[in-house]
C-alpha positions in Angstrom: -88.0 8.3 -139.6 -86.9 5.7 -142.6 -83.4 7.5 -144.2 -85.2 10.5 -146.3 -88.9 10.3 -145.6 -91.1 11.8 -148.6 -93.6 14.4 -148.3 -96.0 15.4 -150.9 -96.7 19.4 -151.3 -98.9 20.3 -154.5 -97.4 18.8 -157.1 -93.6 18.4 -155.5 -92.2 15.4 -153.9 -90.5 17.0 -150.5 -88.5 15.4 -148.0 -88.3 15.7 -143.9 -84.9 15.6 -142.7 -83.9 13.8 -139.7 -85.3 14.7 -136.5 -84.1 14.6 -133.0 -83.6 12.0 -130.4 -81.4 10.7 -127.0 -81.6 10.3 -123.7 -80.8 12.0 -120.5 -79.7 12.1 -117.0 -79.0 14.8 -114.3 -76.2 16.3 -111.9 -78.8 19.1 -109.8 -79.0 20.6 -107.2 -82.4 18.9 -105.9 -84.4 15.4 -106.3 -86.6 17.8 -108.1 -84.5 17.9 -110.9 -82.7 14.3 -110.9 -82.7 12.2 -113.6 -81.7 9.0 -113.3 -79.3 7.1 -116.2 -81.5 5.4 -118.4 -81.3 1.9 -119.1 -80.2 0.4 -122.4 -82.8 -0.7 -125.1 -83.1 -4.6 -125.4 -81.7 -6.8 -128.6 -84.2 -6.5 -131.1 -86.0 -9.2 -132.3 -85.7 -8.3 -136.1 -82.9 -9.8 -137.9 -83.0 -6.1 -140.3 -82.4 -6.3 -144.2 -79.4 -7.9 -144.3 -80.3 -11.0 -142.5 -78.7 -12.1 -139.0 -75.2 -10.9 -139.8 -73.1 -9.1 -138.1 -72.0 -7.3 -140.2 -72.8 -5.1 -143.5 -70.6 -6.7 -146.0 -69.9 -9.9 -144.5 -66.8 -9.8 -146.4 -68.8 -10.3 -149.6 -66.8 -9.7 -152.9 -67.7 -8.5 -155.7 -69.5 -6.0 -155.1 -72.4 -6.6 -157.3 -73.2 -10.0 -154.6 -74.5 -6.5 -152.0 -77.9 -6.5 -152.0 -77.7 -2.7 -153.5 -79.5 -1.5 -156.6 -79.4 1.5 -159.1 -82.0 3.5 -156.9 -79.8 5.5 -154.2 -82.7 6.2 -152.3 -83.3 2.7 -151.9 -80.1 1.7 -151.0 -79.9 4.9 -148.6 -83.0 3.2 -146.9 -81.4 -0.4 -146.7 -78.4 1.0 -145.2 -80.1 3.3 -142.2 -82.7 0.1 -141.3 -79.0 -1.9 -141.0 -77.4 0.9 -139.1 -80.2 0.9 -136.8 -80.3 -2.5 -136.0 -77.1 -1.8 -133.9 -78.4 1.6 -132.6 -81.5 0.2 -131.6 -79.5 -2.4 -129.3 -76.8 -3.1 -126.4 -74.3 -3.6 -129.4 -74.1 0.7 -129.6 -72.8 0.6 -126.1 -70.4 -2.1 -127.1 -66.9 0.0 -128.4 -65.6 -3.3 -130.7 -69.3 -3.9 -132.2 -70.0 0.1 -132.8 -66.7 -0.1 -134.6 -67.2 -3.0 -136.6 -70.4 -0.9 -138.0 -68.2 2.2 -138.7 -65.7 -0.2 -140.4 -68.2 -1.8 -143.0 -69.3 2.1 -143.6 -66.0 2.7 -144.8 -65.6 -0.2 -147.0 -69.3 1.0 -148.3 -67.5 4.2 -148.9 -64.6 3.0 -151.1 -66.7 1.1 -153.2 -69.2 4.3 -153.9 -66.5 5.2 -156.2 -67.2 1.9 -158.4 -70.7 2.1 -157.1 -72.3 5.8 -157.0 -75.5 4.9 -155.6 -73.9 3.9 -152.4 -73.1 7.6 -151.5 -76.3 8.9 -150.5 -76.8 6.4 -148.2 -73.4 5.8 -146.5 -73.1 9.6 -146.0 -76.3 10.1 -144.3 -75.0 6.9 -142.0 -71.9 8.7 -140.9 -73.5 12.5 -140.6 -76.5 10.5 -138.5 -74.2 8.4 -136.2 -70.8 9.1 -136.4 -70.7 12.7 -136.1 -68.9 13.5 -132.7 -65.5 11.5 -132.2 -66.3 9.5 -129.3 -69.3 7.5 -130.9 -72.9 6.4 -129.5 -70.8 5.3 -126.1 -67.9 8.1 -125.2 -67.7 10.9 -124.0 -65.8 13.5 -126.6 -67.5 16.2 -127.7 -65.0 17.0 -131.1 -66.3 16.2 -134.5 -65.1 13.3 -135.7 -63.5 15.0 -138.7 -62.1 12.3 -140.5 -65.9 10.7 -140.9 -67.7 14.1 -141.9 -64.7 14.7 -144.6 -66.1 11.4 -146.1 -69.7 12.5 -145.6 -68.8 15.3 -147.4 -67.6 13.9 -150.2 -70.1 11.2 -151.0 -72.8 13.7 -150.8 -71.4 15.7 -153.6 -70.5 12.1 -155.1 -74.6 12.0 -154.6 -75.3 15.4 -155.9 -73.5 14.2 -159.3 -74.9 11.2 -159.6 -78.5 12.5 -159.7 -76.8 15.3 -161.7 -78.3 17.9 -159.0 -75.2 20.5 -160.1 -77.3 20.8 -163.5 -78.2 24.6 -163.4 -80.7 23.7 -166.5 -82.6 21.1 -164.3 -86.6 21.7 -163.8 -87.4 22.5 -160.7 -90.0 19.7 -160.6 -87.5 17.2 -161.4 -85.3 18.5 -158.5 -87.1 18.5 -155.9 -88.1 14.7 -157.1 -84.7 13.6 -157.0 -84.0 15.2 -154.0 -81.8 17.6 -154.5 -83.1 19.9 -151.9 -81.8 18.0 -149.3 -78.6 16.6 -150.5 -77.1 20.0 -151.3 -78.3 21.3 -147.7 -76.5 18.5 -146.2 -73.4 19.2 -148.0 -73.5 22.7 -147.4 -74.9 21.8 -143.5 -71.7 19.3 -142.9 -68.9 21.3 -145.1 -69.6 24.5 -143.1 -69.3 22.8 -139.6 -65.7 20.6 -140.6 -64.5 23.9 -142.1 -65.3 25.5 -138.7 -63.8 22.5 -136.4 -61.0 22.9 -138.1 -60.2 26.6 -138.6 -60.6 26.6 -134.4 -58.8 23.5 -133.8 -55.8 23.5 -136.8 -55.5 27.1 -138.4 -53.5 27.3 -141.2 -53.1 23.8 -141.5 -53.1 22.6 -145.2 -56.4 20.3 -144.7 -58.4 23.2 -143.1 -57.0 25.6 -146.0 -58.1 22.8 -148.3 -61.6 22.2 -147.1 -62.8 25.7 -146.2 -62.0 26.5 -149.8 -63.9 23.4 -151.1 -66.3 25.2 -148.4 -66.7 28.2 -150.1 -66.6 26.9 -154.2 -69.7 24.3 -152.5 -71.8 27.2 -151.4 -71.1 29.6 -154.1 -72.4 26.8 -156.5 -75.2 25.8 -154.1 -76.8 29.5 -153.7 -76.7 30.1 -157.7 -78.7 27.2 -158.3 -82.0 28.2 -159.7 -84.3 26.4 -157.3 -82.0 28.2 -154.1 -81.2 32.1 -156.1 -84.6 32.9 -155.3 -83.9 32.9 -152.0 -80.8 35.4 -151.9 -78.6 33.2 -149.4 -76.3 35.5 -148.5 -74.3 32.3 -145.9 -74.8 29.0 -145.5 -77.1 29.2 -142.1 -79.8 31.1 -144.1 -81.6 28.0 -146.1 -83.9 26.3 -144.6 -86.7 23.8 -145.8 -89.7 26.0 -145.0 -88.9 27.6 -147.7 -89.8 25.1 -150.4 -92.9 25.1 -149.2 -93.7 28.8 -147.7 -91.1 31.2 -149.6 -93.3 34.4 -148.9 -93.4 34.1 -144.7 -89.8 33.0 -144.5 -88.3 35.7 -146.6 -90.3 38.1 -143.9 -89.6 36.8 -141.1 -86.2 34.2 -141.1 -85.1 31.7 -138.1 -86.3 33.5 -134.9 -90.2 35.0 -135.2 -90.4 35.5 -131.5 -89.0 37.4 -130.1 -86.7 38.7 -133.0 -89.5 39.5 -135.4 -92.9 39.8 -133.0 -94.3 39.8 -129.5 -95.5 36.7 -128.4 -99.3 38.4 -128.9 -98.7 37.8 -132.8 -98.6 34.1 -132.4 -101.1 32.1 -130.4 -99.3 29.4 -129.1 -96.4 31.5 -127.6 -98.8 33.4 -126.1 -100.9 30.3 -124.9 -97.6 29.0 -123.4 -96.7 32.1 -121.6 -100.0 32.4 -120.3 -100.0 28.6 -118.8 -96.0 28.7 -117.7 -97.3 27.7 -113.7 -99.5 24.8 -114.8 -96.8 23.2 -117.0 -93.8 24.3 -114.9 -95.4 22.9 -111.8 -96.4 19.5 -114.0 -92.6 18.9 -115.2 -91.7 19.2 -110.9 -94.5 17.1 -110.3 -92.8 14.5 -112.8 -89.2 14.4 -112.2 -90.4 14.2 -108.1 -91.5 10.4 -109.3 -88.8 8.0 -108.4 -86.0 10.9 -108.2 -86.5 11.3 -111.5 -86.3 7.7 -113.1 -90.1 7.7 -114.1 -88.4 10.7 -116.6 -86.1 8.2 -118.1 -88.1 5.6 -118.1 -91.5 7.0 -119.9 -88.8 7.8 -122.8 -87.0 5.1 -122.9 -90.3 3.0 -123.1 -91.9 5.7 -125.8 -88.8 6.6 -128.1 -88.6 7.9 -131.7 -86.7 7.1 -134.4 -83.6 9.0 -133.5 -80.0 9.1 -134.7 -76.7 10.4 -132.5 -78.0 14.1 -131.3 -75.6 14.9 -128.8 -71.8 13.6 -127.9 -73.4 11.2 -125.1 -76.8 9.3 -124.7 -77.9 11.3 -121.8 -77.6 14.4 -123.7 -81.0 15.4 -124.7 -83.8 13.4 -123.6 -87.6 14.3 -124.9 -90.9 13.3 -122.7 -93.5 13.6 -125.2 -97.3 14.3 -124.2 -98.7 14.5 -128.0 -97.5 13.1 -131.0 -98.8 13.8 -134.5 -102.4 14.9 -132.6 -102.4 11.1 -130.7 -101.9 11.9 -126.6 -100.0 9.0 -125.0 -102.0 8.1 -122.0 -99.6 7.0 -119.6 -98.3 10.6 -119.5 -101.3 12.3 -119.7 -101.9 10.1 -116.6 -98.7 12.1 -114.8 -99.9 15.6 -116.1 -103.2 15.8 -117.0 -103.7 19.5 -116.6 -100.7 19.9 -119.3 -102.4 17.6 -121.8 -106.1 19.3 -121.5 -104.1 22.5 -122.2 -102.5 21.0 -124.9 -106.3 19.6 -126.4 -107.3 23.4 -127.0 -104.8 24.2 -129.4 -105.6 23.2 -132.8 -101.9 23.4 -133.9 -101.0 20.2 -131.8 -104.6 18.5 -131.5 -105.9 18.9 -135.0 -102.2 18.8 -137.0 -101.7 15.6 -138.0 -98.0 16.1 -139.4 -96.3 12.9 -138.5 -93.5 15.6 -136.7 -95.6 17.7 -134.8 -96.3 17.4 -131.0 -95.6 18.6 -127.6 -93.2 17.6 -124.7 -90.9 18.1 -122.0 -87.2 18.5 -123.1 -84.2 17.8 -120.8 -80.6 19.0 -121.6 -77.8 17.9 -119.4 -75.1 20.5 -118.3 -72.1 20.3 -120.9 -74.5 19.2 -123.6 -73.6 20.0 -126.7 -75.9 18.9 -130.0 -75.0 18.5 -133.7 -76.0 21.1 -136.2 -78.8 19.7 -137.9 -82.3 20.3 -139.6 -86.1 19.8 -138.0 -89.2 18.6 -140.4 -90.9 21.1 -142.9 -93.5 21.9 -142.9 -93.5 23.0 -139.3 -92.6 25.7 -136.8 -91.3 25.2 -133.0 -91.8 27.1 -129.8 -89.7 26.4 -126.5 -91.3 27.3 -123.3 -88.8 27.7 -120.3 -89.0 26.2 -117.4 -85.9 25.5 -115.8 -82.9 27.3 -117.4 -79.5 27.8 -115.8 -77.3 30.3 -116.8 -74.6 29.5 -120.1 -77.7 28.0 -121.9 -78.5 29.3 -125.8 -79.5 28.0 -129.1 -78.3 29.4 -132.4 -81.2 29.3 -135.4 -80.0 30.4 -138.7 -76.9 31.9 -137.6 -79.1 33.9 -135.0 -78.6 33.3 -130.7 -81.1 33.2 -128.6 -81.2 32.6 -125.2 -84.3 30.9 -122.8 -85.7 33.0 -120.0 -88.2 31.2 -118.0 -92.0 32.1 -118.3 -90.9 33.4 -122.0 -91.3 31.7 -124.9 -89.4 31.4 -128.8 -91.0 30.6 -131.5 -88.5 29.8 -134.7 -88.3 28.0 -138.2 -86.5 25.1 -136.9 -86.0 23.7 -140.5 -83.1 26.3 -140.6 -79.7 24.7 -139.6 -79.7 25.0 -135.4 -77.7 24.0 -132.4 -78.2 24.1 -128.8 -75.7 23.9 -125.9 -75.6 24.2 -122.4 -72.8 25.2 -120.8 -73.9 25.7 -117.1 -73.6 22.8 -114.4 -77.7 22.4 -113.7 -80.0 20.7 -116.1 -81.8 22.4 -118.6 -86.1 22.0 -119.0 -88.0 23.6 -121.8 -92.1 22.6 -122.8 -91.3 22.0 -126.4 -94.2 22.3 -129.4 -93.8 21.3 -132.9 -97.0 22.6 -134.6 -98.7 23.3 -138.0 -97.0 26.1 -140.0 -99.6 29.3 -139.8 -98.6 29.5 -143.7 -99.8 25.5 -144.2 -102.9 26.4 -146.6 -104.1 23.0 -144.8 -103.7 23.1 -141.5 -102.0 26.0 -140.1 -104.4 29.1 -142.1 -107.0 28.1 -140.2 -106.0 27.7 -137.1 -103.9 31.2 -136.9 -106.4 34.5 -137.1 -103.4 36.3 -138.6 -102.3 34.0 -141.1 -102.4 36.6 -143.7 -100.9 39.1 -142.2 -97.6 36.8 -141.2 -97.8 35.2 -144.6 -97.7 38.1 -147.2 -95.3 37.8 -149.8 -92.4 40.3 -148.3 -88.3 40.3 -149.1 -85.3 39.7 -146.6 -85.2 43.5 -146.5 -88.0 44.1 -144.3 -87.5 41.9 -141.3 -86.5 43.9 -138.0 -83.3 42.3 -137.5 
């Protein structure tokens, strides 16, 4: 993904959030389920839009000689393809270099107060890649608090400058300037410093400060006309499915199965949990090759567009077989009974949403990843096939934990962590499909569309 990437729904301009990425390595028990470290990405060949520089500024003064305009969505772009110029390279594992980038961030960041389009962008740089303390190449798994603090405030620096505060504002003209998505970032990012630092400094004046900033942020965020309607009672209870499907998420919030419904009501949890043996035995099959480096490198070789997911590189490490309905042949190669499954199900084969598909997902023990939002419109499901003990996810405030041969299916555009605790690898069968509500795709394609998609209130779910 570019920054914010736009989606068009009727006549609203929409945008995904960031999506997921890193890598992966293992500490089992067995060569069944070794991963080997994965080596870096090389230099890339680009020169990004900044020229060859090495850095963002260049020392250049004033600041009207930065290649920035009026448009902060534009600049947020130019900023993210500069950022990831570095992450895309050996530099991220260089300490000096990775905080020469974080240095020119900052600089950006003072001169968003002369130069308010410049907040958008630099605080989607710092919540994207400078979330955890330790950076792209440590190991700490704290917040890097003083970073998120500035996050914080240049998203609400971003939320005034497109006057998105303007309780009078058209809905149409909201969602157009993206509003949508910069409160639910502020809100996202306020409520996890306020939480870091209420464990780690109670009482202290800063944490007093910012949980009450907190609270004045998310009071003003759920009176909003375009978020009342969707009586947010905390901050974990937004989520952007709901811009585009209000009716089925007011029924049925963050967790559908098994919170709301058996896996029956919905095909493709019920398709995974019929099928656990063929893909269980597919992912053995797979980390077998090469003790587990053909893992690593079919990734490595096949990545996204991700940002800093976890503390560490090795944290969480995705092995897709379909993306956006196109199979990558290599690994179809390595599990082809997987990807003929995978063929029948018109929610991955037929949905052409740039963020839907179907993998194998590999959590290291101790992994910890950031809060964060998935792509509307969409829905997930996790098949488990390898899960420890001290493994769980939390969707919308809700916890969940995997059992293997069981599947979850949740809104995973609601604000959602996962962390394993244990000391053995964690392996799910991940599947980002069509909505069932998606009057496109996803109506149909799921038999009961109509019955998961009445119009229903927050009042009726079986929580």
């Amino acid at each position: 993904l570019k920054g914010f990437s736009t989606k068009c729904s009727s006549a609203m301009r929409l945008i995904a959030v960031w999506a997921v990425g890193l890598l992966a390595q293992e500490d089992a028990d067995s060569t069944a389920l070794a991963v080997t470290t994965p080596t870096p990405p090389a230099e890339p060949d680009d020169d990004g839009p900044f020229g060859g520089e090495s850095h963002l500024l260049q020392g250049a003064a004033p600041w009207p000689e930065v290649p920035f305009s009026d448009d902060d969505l534009d600049n947020q772009e130019r900023i993210s393809a500069w950022v990831h110029r570095y992450y895309y390279s050996t530099d991220r594992y260089n300490p000096e270099v990775w905080a020469e980038v974080h240095e020119d961030l900052e600089q950006l960041a003072a001169a968003a107060t002369r130069v308010p389009s410049l907040a958008l962008g630099v605080a989607l740089a710092l919540y994207s890649f400078f979330f955890w303390a330790g950076g792209s190449w440590g190991n700490l798994v704290d917040i890097d608090v003083p970073s998120q603090l500035t996050a914080m405030k240049l998203f609400r620096q971003s939320i005034a400058y497109q006057a998105c505060d303007d309780m009078s504002m058209e809905e149409g003209l909201f969602i157009y300037r993206q509003c949508n998505v910069r409160w639910r970032y502020l809100i996202l990012i306020a409520t996890e410093v306020s939480r870091e630092l209420a464990l780690k400094r109670p009482g202290a004046p800063l944490t007093l400060q910012v949980v009450q900033d907190s609270q004045e942020y998310f009071d003003t965020f759920r009176h909003l006309p375009f978020f009342r309607q969707h009586q947010l009672l905390t901050p974990y209870d937004t989520s952007f499915n709901e811009d585009f499907f209000p009716s089925g998420m007011a029924r049925w919030g963050p967790v559908w199965v098994p919170t709301q419904m058996p896996a029956e009501k919905v095909g493709v949890a019920k398709f995974m949990e019929d099928n656990f043996e063929v893909f269980r035995e597919d992912l053995l099959s797979l980390l077998h090759v090469n003790e587990g480096g053909e893992f690593s490198r079919l990734f490595w070789e096949n990545q996204n567009a991700e940002t800093q997911f976890g503390p560490r590189d090795d944290d969480w490490m995705p092995v897709y077989m379909v993306r956006a309905g196109k199979f990558h042949p290599e690994m179809c190669q390595r599990v082809p009974r997987s990807c003929e499954l995978l063929r029948t199900r018109p929610e991955i084969s037929n949905c052409g949403l740039p963020s839907s598909g179907s993998g194998f997902i590999h959590l290291r023990p101790g992994a910890r990843l950031k809060p964060h939002y998935g792509n509307a419109p969409r829905m997930s499901a996790h098949l488990a096939l390898v899960v420890p003990p001290a493994t769980k996810m939390i969707v919308g405030g809700e916890t969940v934990h995997w059992e293997e041969g069981k599947a979850i299916v949740f809104d995973d555009t609601y604000p959602h962590t996962v962390s394993n605790d244990g000391n053995r690898p964690r392996f799910i069968m991940n599947m980002w499909f069509c909505h069932p509500c998606d009057g496109t795709n996803g109506r149909v394609q799921q038999p009961n569309a109509e019955e998961l998609c009445q119009i229903r209130n927050r009042d009726e779910r079986r929580i």
